[in-house]
C-alpha positions as CSV (number, residue, x, y, z in Angstrom):
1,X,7.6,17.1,-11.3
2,X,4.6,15.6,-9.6
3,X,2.0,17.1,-6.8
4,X,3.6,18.5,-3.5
5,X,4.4,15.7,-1.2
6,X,1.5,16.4,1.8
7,X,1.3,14.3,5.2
8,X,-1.6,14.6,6.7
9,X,-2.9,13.3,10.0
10,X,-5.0,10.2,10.0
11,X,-8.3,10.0,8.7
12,X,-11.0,8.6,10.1
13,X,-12.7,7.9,6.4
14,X,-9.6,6.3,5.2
15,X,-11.3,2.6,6.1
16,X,-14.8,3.6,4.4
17,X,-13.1,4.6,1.3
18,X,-10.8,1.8,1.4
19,X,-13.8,-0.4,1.6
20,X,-15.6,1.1,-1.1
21,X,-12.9,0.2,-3.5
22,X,-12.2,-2.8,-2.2
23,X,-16.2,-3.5,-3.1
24,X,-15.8,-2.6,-7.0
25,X,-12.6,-4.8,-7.4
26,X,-13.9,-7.5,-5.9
27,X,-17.2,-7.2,-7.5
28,X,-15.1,-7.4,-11.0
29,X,-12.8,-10.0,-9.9
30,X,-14.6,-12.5,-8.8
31,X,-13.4,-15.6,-7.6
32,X,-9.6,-14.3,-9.0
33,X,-9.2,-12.6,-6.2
34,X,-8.5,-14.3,-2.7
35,X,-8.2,-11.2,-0.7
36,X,-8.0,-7.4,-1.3
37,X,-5.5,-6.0,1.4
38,X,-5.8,-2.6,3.0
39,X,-1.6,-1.9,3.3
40,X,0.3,1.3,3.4
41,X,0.4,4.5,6.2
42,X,-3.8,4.6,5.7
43,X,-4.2,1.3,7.1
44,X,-2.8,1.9,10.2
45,X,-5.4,3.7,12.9
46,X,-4.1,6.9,14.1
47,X,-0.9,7.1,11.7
48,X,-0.5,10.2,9.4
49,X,0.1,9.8,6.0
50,X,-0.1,11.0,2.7
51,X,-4.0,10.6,2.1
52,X,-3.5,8.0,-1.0
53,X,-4.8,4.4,0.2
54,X,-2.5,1.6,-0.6
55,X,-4.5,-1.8,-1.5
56,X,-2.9,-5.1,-2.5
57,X,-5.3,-7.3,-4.6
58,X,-4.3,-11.0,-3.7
59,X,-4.4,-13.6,-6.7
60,X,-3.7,-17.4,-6.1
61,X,-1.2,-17.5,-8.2
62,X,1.1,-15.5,-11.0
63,X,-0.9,-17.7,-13.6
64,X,-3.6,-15.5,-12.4
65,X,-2.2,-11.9,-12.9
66,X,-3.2,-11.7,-16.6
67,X,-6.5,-12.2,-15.9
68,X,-6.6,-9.7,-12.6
69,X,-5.2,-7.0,-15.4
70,X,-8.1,-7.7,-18.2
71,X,-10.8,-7.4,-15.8
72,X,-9.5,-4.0,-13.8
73,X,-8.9,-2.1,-17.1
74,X,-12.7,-3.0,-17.1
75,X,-13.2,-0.8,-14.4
76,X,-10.4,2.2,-16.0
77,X,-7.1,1.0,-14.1
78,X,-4.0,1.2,-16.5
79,X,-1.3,-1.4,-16.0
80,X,2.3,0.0,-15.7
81,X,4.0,-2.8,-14.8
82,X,6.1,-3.7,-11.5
83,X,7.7,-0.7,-11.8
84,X,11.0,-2.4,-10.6
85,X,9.3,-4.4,-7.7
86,X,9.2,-8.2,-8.3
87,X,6.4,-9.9,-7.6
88,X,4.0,-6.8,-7.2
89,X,2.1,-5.4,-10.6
90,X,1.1,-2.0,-10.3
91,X,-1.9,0.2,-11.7
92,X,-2.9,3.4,-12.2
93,X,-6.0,4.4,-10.7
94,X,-9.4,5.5,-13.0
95,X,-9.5,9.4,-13.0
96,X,-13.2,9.0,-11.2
97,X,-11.7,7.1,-7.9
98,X,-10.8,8.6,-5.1
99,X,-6.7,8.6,-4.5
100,X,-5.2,5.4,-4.4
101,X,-2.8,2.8,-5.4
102,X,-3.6,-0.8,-6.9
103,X,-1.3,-3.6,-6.7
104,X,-1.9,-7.1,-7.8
105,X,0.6,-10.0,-6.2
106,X,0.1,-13.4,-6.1
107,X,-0.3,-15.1,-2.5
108,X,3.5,-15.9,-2.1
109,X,5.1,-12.9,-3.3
110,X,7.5,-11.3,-1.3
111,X,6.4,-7.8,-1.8
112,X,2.5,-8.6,-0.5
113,X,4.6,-10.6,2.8
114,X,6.7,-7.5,3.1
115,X,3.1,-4.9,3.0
116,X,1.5,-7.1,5.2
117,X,4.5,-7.7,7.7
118,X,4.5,-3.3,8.0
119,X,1.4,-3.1,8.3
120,X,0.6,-5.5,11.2
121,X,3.8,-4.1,13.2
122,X,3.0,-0.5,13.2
123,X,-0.8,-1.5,14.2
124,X,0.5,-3.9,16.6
125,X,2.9,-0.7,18.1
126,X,1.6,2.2,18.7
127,X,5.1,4.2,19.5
128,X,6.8,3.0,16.6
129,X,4.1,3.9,14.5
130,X,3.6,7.4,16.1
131,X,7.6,7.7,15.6
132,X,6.8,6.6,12.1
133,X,4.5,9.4,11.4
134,X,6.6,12.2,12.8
135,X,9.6,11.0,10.6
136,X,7.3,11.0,7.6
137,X,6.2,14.8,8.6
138,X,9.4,15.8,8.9
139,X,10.3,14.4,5.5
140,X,7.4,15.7,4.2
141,X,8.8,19.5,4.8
142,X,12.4,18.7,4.0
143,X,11.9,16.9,0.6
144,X,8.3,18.7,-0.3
145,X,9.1,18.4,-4.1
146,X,11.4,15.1,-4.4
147,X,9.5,12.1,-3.8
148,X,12.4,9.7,-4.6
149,X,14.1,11.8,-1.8
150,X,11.2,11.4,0.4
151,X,11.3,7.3,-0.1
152,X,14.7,6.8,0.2
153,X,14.9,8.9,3.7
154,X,12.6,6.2,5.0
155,X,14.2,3.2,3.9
156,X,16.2,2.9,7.0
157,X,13.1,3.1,9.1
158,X,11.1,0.7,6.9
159,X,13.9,-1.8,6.8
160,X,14.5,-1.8,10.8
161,X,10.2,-2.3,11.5
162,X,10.7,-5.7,8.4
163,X,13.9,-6.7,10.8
164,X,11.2,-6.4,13.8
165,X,8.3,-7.3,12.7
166,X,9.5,-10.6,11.1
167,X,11.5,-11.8,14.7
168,X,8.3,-11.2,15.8
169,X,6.7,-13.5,13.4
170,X,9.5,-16.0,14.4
171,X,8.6,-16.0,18.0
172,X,4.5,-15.8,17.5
């Protein structure tokens, strides 16, 4: 059994940190990576979360995942695979780093669109987002200890701000 589940509201560090590991994996990747994506609840101002920062590492191409995964074990992150999410390689972080998960997807994937797509709609809608946080609260007390729970109570939540935010990619 892993660590509590704990919900927190937002904080205002969450960008610095972000940025500061943002910093080192770009540093080490170089010219493999086209962008390094703040996603997840700590990218969104103002929206409570579990204080882990989400960051999607954007390669050109899955020709160029192999080479994302040599250089960040460089820097201590241990690849564990998709972890049943095509299109999204996932790594632990180094012991010394501040909370977070690392994901590398190539610029077409469907799991970066998807990040990206939840991301923009809750900082693009403030009431959803604040509805977002008190469901996540709320889950937080009623599945404390069951993570899988946890996820699986937000799916429906999740799935209806994709259904949104993509008509509203549509009509943009």
């Amino acid at each position: 059994m892993g660590a509590p589940i704990d919900v927190v509201d937002y904080d205002k560090r969450w960008p610095q940190i972000f940025e500061a590991l943002r910093l080192r994996v770009v540093t080490t990747l170089g010219s493999v990576a086209l962008a390094v994506e703040h996603v997840g609840s700590t990218s969104v101002p103002g929206l409570a979360a579990k204080p882990i920062i989400d960051m999607d590492v954007v390669v050109g191409s899955e020709a160029a995942v192999p080479v994302a995964i040599q250089r960040l074990a460089t820097l201590g992150y241990v690849h564990r695979g998709n972890l049943g999410v095509a299109g999204r390689e996932a790594f632990q972080s180094p012991p010394d780093a501040p909370a977070h998960h690392l994901y590398v997807c190539a610029a077409d994937a469907e799991a970066l669109r998807r990040h990206l797509c939840f991301r923009n709609f809750l900082r693009a809608h403030p009431d959803e987002a604040r509805a977002y946080a008190e469901l996540k609260k709320t889950l937080a007390l009623r599945f404390r200890n069951d993570r899988d729970a946890y996820t699986e109570a937000k799916t429906g939540f999740v799935l209806a701000v994709l259904k949104n935010g993509n008509r509203a990619q549509v009509t943009d």
